[in-house]
Biopython code that builds the backbone (N, CA, C, O; Angstrom):
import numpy as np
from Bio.PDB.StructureBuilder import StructureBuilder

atoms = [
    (1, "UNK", "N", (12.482, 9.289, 0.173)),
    (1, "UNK", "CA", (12.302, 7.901, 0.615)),
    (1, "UNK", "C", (13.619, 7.135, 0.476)),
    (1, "UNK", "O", (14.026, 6.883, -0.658)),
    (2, "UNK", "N", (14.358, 6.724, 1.617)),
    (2, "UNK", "CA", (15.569, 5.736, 1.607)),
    (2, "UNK", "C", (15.445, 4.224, 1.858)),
    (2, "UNK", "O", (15.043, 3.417, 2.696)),
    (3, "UNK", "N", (15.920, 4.291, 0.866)),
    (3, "UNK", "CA", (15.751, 2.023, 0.501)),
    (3, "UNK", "C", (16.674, 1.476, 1.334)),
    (3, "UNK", "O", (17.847, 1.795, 1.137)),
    (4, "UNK", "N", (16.428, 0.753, 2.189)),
    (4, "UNK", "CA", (16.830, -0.145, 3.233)),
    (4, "UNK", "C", (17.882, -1.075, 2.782)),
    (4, "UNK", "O", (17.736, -1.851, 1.837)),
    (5, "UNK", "N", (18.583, -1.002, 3.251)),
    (5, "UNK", "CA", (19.394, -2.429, 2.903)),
    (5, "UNK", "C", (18.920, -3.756, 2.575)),
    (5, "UNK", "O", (18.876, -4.288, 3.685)),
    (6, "UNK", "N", (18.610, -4.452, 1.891)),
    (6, "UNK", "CA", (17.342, -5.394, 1.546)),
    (6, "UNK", "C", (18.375, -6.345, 0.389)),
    (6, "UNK", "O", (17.818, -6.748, -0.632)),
    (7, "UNK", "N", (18.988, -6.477, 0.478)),
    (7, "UNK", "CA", (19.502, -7.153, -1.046)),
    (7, "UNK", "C", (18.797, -8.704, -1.005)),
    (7, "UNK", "O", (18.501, -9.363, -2.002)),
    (8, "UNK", "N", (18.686, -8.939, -0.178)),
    (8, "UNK", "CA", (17.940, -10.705, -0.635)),
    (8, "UNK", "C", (16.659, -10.342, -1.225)),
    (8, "UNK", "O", (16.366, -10.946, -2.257)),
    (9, "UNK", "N", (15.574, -9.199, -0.639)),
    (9, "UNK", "CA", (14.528, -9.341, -1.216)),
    (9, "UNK", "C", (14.606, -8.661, -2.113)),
    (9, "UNK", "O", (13.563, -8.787, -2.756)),
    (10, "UNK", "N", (15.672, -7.530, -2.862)),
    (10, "UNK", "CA", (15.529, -7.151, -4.065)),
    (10, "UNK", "C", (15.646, -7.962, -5.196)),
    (10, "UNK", "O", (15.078, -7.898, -6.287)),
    (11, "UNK", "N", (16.675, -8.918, -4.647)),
    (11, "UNK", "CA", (16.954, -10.332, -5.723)),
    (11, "UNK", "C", (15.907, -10.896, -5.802)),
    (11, "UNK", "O", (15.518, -11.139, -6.944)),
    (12, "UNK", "N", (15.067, -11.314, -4.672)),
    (12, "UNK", "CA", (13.432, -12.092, -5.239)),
    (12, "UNK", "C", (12.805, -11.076, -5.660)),
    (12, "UNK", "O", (11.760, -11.609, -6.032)),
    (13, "UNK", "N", (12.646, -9.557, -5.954)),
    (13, "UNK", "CA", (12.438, -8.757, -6.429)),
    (13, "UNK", "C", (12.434, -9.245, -8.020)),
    (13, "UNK", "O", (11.504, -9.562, -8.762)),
    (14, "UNK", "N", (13.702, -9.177, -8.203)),
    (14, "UNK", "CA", (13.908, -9.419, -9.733)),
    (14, "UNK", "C", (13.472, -10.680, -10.048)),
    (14, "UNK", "O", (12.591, -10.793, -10.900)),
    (15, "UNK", "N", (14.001, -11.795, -9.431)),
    (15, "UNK", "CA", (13.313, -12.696, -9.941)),
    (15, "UNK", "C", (12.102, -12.614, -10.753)),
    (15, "UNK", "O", (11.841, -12.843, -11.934)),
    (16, "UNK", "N", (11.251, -12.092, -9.427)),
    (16, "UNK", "CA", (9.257, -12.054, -9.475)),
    (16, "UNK", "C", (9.415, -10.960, -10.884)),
    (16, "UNK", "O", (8.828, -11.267, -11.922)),
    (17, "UNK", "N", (10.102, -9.906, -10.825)),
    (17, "UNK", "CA", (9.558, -9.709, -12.190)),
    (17, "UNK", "C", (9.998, -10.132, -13.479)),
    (17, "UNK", "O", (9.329, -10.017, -14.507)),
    (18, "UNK", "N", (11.235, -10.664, -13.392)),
    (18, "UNK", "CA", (11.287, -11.406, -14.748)),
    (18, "UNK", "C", (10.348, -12.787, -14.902)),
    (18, "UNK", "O", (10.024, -13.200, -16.015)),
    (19, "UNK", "N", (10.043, -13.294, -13.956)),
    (19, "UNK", "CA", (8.910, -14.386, -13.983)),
    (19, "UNK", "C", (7.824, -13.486, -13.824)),
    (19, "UNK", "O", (7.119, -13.772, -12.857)),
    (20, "UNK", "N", (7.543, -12.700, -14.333)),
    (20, "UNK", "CA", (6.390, -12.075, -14.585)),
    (20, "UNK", "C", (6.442, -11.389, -16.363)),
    (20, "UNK", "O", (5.689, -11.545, -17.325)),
    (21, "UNK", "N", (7.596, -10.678, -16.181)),
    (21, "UNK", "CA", (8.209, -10.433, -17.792)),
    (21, "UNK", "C", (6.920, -9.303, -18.120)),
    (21, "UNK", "O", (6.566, -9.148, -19.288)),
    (22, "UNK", "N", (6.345, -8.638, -17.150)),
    (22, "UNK", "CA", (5.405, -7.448, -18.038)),
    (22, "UNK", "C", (5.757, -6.290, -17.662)),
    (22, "UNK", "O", (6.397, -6.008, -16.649)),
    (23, "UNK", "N", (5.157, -5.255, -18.848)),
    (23, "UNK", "CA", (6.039, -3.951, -18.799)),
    (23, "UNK", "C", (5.459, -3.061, -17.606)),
    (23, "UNK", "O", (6.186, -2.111, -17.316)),
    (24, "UNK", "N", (4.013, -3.220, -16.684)),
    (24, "UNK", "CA", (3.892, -2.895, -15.857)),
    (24, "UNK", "C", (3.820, -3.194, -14.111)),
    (24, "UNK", "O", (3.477, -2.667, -13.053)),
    (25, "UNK", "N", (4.344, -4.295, -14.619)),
    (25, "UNK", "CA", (4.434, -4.981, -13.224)),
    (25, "UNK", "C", (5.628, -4.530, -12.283)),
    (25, "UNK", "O", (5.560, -4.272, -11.081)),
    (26, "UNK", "N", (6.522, -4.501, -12.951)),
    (26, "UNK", "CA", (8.055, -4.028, -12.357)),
    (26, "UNK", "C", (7.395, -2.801, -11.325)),
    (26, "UNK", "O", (7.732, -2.883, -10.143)),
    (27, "UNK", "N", (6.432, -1.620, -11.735)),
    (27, "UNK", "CA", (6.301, -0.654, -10.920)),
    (27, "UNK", "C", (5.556, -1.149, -9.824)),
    (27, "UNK", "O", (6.025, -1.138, -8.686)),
    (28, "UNK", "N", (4.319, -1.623, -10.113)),
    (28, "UNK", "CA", (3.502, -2.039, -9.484)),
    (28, "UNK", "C", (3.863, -2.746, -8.482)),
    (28, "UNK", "O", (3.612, -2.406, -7.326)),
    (29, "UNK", "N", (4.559, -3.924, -8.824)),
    (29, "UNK", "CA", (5.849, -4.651, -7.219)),
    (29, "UNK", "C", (6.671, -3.829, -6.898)),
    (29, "UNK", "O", (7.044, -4.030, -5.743)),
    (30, "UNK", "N", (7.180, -2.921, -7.403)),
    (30, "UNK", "CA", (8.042, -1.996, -6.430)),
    (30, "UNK", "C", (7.251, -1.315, -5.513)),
    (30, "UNK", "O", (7.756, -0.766, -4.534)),
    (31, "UNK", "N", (5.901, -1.295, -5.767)),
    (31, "UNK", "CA", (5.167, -0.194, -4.495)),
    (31, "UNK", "C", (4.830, -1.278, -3.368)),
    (31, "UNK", "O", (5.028, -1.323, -2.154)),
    (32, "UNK", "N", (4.290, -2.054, -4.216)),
    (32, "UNK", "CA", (3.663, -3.265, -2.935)),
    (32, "UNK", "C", (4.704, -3.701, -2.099)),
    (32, "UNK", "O", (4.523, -4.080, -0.942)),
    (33, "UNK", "N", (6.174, -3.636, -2.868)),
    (33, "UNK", "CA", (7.109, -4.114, -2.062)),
    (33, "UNK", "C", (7.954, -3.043, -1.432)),
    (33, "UNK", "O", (9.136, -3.288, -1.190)),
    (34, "UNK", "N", (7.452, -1.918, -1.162)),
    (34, "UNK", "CA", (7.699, -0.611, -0.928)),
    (34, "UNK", "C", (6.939, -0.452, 0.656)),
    (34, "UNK", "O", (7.458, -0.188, 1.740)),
    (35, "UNK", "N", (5.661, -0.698, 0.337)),
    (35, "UNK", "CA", (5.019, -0.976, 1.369)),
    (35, "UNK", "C", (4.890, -2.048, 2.255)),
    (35, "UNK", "O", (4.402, -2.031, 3.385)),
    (36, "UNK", "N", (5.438, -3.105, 1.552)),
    (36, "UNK", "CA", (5.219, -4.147, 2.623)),
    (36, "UNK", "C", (7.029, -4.061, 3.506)),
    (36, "UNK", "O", (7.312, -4.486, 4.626)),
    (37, "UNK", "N", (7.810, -3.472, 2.652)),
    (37, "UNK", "CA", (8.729, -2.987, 4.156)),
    (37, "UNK", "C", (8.336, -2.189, 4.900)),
    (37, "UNK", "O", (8.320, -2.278, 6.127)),
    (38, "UNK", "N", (7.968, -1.304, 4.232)),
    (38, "UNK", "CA", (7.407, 0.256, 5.373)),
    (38, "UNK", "C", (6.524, -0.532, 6.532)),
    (38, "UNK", "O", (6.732, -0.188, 7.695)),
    (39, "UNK", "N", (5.445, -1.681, 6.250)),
    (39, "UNK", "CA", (4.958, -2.311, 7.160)),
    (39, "UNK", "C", (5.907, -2.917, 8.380)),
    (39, "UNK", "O", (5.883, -2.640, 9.579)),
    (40, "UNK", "N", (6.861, -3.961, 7.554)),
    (40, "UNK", "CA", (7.581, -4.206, 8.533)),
    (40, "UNK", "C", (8.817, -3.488, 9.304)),
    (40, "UNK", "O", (9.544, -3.822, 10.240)),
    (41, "UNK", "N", (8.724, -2.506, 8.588)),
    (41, "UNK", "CA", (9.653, -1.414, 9.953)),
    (41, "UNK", "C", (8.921, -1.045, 10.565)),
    (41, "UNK", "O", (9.470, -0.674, 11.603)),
    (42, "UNK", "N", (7.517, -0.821, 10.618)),
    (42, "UNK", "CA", (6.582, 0.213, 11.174)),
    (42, "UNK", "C", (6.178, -1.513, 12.612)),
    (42, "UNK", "O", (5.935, -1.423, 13.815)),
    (43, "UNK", "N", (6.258, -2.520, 11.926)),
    (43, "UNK", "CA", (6.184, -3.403, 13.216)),
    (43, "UNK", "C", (7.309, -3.747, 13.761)),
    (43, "UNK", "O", (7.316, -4.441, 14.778)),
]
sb = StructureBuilder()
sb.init_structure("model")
sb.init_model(0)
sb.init_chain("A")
sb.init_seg("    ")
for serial, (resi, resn, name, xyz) in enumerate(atoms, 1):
    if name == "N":
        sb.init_residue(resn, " ", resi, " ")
    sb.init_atom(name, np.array(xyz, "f"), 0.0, 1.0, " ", f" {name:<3s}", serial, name[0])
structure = sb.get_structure()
């Protein structure tokens, strides 16, 4: 799997999880936000 060039939304990436600050969330938004590109390449 190759990660897209994305740097703005990896930065709200981090943001969202340090404003989240839990030890399982970090994974958990990486998939959702994994998938919600795969969505928008796929549209």
């Amino acid at each position: 799997m190759s990660q897209p060039p994305l740097l703005p939304a990896s930065a709200e990436t981090r943001k969202f999880t340090r404003g989240l600050s839990k030890p399982g969330t970090a994974a958990e938004l990486r998939q959702s936000v994994s998938e919600v590109v795969r969505g928008s390449v796929l549209l």
